[in-house]
Each structure stands twice: as C-alpha cells, then as structure tokens.
PDB file with SEQRES, HELIX, SHEET and CRYST1 records, atoms N, CA, C and O in Angstrom:
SEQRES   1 A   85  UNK UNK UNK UNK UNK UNK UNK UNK UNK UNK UNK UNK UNK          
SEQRES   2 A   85  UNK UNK UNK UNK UNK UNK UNK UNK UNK UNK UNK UNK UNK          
SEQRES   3 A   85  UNK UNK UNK UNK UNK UNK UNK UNK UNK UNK UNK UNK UNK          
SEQRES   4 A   85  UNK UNK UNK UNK UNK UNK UNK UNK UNK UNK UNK UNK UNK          
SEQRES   5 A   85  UNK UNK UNK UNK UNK UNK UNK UNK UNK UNK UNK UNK UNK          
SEQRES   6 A   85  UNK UNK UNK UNK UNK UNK UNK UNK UNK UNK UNK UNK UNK          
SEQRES   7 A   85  UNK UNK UNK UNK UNK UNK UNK                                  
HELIX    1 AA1 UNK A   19  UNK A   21  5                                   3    
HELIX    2 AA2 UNK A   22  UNK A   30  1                                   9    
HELIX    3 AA3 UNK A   48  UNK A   62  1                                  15    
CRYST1    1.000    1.000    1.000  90.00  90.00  90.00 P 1           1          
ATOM      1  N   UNK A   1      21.351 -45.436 121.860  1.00  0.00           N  
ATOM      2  CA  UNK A   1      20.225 -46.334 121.957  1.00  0.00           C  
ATOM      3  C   UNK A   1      19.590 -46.154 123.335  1.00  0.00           C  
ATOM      4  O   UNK A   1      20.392 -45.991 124.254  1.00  0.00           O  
ATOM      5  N   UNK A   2      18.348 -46.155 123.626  1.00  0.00           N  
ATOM      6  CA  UNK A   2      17.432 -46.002 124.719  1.00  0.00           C  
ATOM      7  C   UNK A   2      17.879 -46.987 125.762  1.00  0.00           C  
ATOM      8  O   UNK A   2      18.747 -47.807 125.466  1.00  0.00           O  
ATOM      9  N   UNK A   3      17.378 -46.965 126.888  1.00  0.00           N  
ATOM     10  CA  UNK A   3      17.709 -47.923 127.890  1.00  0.00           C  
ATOM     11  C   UNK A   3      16.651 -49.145 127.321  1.00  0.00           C  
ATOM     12  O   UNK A   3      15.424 -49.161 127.227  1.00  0.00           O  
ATOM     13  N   UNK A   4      17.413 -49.884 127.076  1.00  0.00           N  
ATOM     14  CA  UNK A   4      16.327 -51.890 126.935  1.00  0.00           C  
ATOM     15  C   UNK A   4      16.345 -52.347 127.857  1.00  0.00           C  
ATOM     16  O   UNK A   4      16.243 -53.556 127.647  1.00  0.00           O  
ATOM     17  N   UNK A   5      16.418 -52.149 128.920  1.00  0.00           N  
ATOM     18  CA  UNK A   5      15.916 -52.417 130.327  1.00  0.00           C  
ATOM     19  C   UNK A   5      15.621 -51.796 131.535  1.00  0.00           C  
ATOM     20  O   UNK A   5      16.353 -51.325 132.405  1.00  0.00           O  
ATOM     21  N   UNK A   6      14.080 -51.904 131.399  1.00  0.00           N  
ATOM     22  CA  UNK A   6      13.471 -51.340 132.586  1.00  0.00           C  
ATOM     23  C   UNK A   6      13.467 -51.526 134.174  1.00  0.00           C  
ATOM     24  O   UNK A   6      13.082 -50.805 135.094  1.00  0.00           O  
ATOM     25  N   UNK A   7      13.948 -52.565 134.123  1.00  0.00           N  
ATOM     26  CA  UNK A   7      13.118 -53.295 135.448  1.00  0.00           C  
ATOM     27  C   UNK A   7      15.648 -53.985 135.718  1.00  0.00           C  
ATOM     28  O   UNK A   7      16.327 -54.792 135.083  1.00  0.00           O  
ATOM     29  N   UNK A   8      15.903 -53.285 136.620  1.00  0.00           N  
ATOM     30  CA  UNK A   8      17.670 -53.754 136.292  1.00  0.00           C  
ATOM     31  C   UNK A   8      17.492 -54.945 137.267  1.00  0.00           C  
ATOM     32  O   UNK A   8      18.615 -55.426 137.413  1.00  0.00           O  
ATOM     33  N   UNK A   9      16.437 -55.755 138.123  1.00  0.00           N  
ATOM     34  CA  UNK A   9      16.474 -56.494 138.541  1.00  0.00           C  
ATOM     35  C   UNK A   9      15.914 -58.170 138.252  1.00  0.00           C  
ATOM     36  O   UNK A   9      15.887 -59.263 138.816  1.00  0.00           O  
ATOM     37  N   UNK A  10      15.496 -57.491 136.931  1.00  0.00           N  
ATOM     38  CA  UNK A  10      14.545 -59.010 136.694  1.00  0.00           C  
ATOM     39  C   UNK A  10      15.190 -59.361 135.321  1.00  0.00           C  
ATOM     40  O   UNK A  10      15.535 -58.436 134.585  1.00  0.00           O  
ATOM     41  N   UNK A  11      15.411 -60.968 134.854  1.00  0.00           N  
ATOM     42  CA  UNK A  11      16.045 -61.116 133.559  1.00  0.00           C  
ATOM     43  C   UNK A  11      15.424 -60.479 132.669  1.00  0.00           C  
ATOM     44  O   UNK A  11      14.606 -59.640 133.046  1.00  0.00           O  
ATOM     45  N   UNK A  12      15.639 -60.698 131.223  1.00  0.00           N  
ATOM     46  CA  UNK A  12      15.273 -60.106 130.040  1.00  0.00           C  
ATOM     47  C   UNK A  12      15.267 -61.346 128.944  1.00  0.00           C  
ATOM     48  O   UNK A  12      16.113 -62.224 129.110  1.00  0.00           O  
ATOM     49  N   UNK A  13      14.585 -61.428 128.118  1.00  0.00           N  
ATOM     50  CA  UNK A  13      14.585 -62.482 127.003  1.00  0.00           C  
ATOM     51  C   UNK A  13      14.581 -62.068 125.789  1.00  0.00           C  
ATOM     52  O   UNK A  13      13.571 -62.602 125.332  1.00  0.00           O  
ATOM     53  N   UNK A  14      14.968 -61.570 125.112  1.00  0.00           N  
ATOM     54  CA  UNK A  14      15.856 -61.009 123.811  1.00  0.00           C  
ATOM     55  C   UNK A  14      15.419 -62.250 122.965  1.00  0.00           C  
ATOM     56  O   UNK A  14      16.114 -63.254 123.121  1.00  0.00           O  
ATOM     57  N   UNK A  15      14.156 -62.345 121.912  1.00  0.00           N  
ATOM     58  CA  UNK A  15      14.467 -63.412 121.122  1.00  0.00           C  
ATOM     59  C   UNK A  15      13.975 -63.019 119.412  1.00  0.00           C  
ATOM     60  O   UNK A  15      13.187 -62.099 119.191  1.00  0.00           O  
ATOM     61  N   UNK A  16      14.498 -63.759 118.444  1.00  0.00           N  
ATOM     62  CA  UNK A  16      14.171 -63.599 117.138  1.00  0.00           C  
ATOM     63  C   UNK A  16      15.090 -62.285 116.899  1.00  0.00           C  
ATOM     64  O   UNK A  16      14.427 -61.502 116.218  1.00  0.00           O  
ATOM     65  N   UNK A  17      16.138 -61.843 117.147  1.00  0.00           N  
ATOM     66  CA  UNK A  17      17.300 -60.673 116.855  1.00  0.00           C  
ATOM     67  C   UNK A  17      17.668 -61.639 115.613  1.00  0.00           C  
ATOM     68  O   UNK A  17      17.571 -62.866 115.631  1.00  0.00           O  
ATOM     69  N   UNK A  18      18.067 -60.923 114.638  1.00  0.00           N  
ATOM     70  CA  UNK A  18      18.938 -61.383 113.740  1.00  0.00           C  
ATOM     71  C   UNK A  18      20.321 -61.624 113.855  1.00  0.00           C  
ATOM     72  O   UNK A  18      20.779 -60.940 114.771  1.00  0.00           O  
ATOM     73  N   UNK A  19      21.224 -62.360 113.264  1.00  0.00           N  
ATOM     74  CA  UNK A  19      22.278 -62.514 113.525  1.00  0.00           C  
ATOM     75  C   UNK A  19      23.146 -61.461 113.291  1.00  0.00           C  
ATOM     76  O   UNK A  19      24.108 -61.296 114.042  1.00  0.00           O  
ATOM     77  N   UNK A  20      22.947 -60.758 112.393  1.00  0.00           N  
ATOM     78  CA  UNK A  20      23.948 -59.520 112.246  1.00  0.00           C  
ATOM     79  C   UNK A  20      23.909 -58.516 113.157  1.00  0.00           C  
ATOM     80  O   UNK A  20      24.772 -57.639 113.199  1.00  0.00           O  
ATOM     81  N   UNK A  21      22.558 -58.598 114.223  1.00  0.00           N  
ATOM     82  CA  UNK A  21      22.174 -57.435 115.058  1.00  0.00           C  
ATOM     83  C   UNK A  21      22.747 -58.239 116.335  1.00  0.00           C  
ATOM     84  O   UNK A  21      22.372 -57.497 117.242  1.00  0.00           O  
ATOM     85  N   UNK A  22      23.239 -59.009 116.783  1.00  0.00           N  
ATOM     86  CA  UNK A  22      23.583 -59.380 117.707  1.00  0.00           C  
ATOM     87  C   UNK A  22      24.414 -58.987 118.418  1.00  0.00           C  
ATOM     88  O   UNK A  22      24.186 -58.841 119.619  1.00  0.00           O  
ATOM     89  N   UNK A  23      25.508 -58.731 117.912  1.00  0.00           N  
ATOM     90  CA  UNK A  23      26.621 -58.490 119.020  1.00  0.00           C  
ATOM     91  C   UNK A  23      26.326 -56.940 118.997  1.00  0.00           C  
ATOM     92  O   UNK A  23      26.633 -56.477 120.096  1.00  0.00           O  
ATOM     93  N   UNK A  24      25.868 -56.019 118.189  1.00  0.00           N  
ATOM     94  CA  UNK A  24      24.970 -54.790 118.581  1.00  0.00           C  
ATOM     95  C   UNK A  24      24.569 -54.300 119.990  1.00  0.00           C  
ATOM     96  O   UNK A  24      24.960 -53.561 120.894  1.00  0.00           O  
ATOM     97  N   UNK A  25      23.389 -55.283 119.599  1.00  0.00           N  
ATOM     98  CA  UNK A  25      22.297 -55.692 120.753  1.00  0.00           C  
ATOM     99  C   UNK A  25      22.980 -56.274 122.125  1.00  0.00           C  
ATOM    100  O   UNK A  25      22.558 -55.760 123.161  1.00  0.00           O  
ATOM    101  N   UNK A  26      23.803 -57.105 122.231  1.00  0.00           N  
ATOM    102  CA  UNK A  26      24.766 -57.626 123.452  1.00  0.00           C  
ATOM    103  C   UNK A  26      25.844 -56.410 123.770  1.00  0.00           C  
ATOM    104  O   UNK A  26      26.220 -56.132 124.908  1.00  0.00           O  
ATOM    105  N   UNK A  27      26.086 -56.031 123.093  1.00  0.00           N  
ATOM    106  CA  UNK A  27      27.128 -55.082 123.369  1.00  0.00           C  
ATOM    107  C   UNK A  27      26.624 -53.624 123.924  1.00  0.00           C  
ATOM    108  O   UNK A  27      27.313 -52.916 124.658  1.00  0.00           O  
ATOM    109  N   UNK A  28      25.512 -53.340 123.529  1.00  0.00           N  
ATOM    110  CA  UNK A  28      24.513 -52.267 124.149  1.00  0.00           C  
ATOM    111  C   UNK A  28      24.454 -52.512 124.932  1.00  0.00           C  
ATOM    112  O   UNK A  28      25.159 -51.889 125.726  1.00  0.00           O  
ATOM    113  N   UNK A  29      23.479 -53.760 125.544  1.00  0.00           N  
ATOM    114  CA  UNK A  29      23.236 -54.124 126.884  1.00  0.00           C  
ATOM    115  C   UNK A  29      23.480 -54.514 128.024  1.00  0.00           C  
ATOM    116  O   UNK A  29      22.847 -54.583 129.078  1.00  0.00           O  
ATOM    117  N   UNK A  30      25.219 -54.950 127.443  1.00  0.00           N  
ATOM    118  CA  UNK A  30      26.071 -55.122 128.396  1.00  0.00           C  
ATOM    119  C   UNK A  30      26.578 -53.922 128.813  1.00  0.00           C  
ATOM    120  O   UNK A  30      26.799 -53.677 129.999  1.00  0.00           O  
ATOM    121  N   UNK A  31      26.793 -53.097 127.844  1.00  0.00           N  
ATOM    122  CA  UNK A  31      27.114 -51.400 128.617  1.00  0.00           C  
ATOM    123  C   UNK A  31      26.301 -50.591 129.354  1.00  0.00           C  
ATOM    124  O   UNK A  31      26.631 -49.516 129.855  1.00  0.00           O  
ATOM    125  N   UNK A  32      25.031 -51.218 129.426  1.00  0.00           N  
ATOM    126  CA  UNK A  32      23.935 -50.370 130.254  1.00  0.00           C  
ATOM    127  C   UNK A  32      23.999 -50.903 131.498  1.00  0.00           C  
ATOM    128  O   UNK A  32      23.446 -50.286 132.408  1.00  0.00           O  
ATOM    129  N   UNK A  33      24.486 -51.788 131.697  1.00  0.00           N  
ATOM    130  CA  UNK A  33      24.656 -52.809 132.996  1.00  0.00           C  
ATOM    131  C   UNK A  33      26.571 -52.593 133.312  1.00  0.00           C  
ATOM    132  O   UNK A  33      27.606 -53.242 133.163  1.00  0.00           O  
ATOM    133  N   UNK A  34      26.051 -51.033 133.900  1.00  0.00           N  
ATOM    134  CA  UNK A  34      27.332 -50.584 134.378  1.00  0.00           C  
ATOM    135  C   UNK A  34      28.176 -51.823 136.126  1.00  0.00           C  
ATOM    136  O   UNK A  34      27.579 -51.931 137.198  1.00  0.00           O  
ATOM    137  N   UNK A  35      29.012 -52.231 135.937  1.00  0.00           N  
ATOM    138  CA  UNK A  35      29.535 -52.900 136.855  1.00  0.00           C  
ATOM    139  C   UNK A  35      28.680 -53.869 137.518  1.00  0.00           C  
ATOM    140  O   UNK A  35      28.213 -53.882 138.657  1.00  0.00           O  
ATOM    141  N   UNK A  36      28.583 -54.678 136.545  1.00  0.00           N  
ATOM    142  CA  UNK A  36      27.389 -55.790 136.516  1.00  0.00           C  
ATOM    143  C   UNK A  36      28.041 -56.737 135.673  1.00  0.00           C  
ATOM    144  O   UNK A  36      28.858 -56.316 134.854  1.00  0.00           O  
ATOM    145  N   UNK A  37      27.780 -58.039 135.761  1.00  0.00           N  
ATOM    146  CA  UNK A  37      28.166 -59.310 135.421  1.00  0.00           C  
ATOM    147  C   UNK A  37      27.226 -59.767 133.785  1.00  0.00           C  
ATOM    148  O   UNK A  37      26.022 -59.519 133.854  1.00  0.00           O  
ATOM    149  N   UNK A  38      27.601 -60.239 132.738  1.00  0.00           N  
ATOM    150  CA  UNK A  38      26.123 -60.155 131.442  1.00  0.00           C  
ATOM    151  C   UNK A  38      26.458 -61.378 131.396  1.00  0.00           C  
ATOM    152  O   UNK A  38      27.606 -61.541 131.809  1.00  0.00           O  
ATOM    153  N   UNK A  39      25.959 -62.286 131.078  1.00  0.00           N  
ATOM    154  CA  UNK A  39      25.951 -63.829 130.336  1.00  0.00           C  
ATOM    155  C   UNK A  39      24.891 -63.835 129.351  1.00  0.00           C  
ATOM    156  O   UNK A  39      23.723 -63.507 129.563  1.00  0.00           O  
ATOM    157  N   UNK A  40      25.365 -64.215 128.307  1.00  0.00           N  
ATOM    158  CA  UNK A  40      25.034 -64.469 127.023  1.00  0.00           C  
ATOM    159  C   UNK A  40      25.207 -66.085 126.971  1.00  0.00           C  
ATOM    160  O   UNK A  40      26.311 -66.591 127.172  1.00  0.00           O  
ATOM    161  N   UNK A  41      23.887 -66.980 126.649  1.00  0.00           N  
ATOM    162  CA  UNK A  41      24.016 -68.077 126.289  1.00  0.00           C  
ATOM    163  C   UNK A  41      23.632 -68.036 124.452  1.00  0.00           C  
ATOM    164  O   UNK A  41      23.056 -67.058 123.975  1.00  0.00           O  
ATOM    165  N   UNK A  42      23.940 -68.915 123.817  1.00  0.00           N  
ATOM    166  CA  UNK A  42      23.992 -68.973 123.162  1.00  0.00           C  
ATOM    167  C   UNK A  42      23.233 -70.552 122.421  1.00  0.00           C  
ATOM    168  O   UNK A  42      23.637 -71.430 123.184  1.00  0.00           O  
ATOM    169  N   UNK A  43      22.520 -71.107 121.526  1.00  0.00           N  
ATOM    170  CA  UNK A  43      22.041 -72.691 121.309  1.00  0.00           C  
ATOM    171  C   UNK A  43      23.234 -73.010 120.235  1.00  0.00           C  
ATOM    172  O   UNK A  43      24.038 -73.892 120.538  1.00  0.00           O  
ATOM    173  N   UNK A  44      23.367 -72.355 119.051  1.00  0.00           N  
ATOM    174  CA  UNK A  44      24.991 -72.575 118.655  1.00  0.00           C  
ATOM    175  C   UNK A  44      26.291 -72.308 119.088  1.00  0.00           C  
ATOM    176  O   UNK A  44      26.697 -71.148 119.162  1.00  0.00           O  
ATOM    177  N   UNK A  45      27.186 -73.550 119.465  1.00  0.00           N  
ATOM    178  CA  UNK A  45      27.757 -73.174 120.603  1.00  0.00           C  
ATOM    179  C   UNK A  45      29.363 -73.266 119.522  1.00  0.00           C  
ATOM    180  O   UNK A  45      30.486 -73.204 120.022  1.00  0.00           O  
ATOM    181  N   UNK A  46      29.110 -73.414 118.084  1.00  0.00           N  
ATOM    182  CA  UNK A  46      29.717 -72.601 117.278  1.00  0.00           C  
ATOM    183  C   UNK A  46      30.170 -71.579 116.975  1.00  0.00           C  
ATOM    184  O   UNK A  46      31.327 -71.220 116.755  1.00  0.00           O  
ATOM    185  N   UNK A  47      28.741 -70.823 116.953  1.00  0.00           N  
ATOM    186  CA  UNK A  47      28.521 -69.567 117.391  1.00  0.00           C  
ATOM    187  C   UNK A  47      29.041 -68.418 118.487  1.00  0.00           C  
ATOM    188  O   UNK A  47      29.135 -67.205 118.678  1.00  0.00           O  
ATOM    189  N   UNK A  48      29.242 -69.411 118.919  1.00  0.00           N  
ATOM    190  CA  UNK A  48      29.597 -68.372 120.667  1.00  0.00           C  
ATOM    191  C   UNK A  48      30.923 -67.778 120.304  1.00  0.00           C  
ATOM    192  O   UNK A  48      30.884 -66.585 120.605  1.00  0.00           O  
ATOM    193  N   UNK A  49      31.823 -68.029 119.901  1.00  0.00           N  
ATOM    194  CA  UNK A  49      33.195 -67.700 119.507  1.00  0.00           C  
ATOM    195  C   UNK A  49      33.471 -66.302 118.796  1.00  0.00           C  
ATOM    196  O   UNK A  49      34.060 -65.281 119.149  1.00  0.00           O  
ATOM    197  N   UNK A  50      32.687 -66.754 117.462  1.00  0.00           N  
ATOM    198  CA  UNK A  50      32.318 -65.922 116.573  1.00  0.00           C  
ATOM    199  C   UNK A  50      31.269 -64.466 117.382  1.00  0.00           C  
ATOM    200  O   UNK A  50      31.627 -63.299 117.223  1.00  0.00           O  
ATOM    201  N   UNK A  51      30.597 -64.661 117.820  1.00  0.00           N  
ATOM    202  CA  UNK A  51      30.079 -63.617 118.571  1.00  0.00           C  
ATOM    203  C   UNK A  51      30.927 -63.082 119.716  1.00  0.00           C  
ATOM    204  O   UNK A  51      31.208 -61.884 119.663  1.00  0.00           O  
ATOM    205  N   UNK A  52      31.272 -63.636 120.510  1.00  0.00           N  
ATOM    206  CA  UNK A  52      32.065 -63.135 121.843  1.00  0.00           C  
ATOM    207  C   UNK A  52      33.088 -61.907 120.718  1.00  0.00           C  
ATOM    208  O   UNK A  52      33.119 -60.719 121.038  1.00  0.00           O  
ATOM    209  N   UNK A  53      33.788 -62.370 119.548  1.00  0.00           N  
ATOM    210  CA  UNK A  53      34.828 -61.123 118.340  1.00  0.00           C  
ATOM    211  C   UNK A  53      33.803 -60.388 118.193  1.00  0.00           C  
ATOM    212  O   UNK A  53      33.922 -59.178 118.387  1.00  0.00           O  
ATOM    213  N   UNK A  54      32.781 -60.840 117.885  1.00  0.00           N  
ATOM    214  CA  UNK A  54      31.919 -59.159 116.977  1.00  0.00           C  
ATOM    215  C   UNK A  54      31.661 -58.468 118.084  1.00  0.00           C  
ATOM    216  O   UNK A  54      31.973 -57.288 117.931  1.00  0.00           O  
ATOM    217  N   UNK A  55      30.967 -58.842 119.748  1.00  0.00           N  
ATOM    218  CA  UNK A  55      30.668 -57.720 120.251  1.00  0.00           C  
ATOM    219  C   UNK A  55      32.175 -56.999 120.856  1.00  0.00           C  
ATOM    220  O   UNK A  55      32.049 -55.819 121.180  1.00  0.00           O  
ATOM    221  N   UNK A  56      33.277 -57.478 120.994  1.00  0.00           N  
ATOM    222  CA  UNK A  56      34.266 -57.097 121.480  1.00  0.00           C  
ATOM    223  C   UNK A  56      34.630 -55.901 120.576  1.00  0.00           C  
ATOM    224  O   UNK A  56      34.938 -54.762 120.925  1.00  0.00           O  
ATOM    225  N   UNK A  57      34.527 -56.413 119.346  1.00  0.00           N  
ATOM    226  CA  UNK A  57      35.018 -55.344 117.888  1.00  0.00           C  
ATOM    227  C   UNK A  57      34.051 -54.064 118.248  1.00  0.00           C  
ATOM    228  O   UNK A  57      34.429 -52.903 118.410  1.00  0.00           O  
ATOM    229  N   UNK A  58      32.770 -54.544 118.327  1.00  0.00           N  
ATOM    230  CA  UNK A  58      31.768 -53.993 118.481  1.00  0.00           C  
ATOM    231  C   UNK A  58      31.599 -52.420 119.326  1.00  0.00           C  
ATOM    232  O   UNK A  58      31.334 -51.254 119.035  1.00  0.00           O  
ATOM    233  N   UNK A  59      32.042 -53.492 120.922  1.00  0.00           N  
ATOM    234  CA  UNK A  59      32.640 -52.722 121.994  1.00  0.00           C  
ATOM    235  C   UNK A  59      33.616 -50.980 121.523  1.00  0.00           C  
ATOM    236  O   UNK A  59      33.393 -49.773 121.622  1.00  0.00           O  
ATOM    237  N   UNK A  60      34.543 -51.740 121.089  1.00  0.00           N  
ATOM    238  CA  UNK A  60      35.673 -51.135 120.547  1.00  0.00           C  
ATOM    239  C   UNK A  60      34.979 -49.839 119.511  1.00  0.00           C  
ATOM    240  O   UNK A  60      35.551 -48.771 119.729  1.00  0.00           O  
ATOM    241  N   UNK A  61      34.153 -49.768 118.717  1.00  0.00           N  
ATOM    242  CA  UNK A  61      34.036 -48.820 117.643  1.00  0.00           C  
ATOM    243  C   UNK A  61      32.784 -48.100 118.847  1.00  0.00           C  
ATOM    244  O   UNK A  61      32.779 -46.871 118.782  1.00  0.00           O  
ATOM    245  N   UNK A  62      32.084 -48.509 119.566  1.00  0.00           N  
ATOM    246  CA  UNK A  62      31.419 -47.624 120.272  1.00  0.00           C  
ATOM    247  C   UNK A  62      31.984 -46.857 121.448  1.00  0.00           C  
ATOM    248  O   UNK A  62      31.514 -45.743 121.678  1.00  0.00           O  
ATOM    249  N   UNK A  63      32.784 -47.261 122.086  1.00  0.00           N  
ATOM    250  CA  UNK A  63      33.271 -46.245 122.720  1.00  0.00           C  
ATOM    251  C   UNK A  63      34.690 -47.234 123.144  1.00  0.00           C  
ATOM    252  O   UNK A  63      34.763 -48.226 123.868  1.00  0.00           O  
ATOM    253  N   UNK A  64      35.843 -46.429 122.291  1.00  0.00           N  
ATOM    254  CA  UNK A  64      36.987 -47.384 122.615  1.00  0.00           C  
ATOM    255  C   UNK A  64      37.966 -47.181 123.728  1.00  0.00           C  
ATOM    256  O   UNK A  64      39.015 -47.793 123.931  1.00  0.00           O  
ATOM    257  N   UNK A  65      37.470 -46.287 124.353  1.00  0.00           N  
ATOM    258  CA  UNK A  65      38.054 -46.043 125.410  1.00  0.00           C  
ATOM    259  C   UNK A  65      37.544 -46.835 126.710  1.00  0.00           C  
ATOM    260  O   UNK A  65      38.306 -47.094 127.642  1.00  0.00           O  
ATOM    261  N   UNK A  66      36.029 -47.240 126.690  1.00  0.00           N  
ATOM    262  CA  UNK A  66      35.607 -48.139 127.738  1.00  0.00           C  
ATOM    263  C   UNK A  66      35.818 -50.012 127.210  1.00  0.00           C  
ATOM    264  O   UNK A  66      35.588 -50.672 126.197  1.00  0.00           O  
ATOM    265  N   UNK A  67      36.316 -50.234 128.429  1.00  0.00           N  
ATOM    266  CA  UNK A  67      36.620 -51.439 127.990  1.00  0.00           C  
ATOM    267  C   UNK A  67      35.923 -52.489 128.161  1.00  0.00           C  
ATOM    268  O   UNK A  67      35.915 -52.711 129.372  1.00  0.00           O  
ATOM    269  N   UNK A  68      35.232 -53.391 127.519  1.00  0.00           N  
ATOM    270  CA  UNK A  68      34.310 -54.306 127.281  1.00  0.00           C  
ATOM    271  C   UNK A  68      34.985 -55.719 127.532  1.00  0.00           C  
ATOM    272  O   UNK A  68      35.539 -56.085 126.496  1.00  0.00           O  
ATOM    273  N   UNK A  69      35.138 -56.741 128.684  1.00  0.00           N  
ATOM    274  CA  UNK A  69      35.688 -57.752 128.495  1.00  0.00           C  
ATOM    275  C   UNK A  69      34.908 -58.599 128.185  1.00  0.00           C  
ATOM    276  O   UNK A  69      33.773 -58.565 128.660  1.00  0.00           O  
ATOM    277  N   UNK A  70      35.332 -59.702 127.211  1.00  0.00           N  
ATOM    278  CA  UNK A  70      34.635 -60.905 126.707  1.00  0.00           C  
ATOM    279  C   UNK A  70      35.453 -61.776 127.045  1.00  0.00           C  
ATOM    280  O   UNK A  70      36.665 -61.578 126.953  1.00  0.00           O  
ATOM    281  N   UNK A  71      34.970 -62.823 127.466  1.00  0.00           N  
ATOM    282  CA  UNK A  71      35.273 -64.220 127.957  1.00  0.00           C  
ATOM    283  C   UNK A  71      34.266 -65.576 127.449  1.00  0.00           C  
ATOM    284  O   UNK A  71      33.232 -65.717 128.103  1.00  0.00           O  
ATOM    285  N   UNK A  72      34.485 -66.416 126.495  1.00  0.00           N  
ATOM    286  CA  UNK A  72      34.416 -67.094 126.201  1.00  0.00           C  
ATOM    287  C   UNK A  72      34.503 -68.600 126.478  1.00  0.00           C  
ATOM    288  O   UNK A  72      35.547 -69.237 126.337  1.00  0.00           O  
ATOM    289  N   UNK A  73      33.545 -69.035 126.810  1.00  0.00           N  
ATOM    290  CA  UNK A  73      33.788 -70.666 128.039  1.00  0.00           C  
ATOM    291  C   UNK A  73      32.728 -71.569 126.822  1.00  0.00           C  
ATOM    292  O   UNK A  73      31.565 -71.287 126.529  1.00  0.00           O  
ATOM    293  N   UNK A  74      33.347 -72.395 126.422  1.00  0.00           N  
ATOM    294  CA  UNK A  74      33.266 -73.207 125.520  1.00  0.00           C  
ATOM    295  C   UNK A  74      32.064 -74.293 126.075  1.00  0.00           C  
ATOM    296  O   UNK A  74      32.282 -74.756 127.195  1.00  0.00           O  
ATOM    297  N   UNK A  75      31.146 -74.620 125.567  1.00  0.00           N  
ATOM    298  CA  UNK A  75      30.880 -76.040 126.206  1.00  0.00           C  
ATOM    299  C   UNK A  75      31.495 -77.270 126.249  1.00  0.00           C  
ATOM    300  O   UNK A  75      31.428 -77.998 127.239  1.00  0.00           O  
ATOM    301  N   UNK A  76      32.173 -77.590 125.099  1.00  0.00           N  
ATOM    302  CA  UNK A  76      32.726 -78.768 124.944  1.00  0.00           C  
ATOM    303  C   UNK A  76      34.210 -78.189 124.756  1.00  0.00           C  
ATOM    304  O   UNK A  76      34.449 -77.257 123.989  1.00  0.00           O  
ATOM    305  N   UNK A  77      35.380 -78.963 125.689  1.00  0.00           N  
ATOM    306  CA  UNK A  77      36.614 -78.276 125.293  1.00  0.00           C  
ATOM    307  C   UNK A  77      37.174 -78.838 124.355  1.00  0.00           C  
ATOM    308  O   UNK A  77      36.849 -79.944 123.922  1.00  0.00           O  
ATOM    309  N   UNK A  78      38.304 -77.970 123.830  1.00  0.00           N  
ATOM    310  CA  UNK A  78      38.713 -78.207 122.152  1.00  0.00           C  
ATOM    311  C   UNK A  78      39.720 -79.498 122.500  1.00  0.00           C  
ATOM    312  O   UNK A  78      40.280 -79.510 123.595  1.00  0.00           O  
ATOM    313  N   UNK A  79      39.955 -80.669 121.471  1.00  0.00           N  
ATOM    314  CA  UNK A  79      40.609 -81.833 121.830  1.00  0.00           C  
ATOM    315  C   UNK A  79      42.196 -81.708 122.061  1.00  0.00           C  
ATOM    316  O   UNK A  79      42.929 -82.622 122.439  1.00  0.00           O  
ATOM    317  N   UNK A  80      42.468 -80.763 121.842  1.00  0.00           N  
ATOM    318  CA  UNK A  80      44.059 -80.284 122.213  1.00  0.00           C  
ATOM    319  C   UNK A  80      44.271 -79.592 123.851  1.00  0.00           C  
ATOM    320  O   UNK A  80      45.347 -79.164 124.267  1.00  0.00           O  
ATOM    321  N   UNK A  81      43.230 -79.604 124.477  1.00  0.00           N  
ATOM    322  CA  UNK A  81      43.325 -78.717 125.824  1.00  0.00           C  
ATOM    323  C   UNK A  81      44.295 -79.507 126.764  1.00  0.00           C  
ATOM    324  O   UNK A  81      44.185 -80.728 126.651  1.00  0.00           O  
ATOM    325  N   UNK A  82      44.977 -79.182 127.429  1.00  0.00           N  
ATOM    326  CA  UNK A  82      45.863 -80.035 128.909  1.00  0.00           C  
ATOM    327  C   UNK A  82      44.917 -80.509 129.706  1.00  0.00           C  
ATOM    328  O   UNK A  82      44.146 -79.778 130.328  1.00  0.00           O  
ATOM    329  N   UNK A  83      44.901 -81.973 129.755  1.00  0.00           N  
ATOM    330  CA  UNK A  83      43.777 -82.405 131.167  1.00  0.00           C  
ATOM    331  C   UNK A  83      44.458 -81.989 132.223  1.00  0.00           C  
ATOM    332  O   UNK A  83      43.855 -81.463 133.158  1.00  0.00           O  
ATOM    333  N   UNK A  84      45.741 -82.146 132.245  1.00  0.00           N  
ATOM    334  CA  UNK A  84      45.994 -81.808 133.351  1.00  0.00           C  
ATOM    335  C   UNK A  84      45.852 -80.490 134.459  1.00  0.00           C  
ATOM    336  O   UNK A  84      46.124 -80.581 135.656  1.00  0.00           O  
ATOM    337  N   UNK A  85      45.385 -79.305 133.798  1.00  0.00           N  
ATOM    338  CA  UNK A  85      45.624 -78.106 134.373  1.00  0.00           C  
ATOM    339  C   UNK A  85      44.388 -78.209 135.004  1.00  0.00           C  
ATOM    340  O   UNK A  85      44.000 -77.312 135.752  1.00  0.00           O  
TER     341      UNK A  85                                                      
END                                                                             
C-alpha cells in the first residue's frame, strides 16, 4: 500500500472507513510510522477491544516477523478490576 501520509508531522483524519477495513487501514499506518507512537481513538468503546485483535492478527499475516504492539486502555474499567493497584 502507498504511503497515506504525506505530511509525518501533522495529524491525519481517516473518516467513513468501513468496519471491516479498519484494522487494515490502522495496521498499515501504524507500520509506516516507523518508531513512532499511533493512537487510535475509537466512539465505540466496545469496539476498541475487538479492533485492537483484528489489527494485531492483522499485523501478524502482513509481516510476522515485525512486531506490532497493541495496547488497549479501556475507558471505563471492567467491574472486576483491583482498586487497589
């Protein structure tokens, strides 16, 4: 896939992607942004879970030798979490 970003200093707004093209599309663009930080927000925060697996999978069938980390930060934490930690 071509470089989707021209300009490596200014954000980007990615909108109306379909859902199946997503973690695609994130997973491309996080690999073009060699040793660089990506945040992906997300408005379904359902969603976020489920996506953070597909581009990881994603990751994995495009080049499985480079490693793609996904990290996943919930908005609301799940009701079983330790307050204490």
């Amino acid at each position: 896939m071509p470089d989707l970003l021209t300009n490596s200093c200014a954000a980007t707004l990615f909108h109306g992607v379909s859902a199946e093209a997503r973690a695609a599309l994130v997973t491309t663009l996080a690999k073009q942004q060699a040793k660089r930080t990506c945040v992906l927000l997300v408005t379904d925060p359902r969603r976020a879970q489920e996506l953070a697996t597909e581009a990881e999978t994603y990751a994995q069938w495009l080049a499985p030798k480079v490693i793609l980390e996904v990290l996943h930060f919930p908005e609301v934490p799940p009701p079983d979490i330790d307050a204490t930690r």
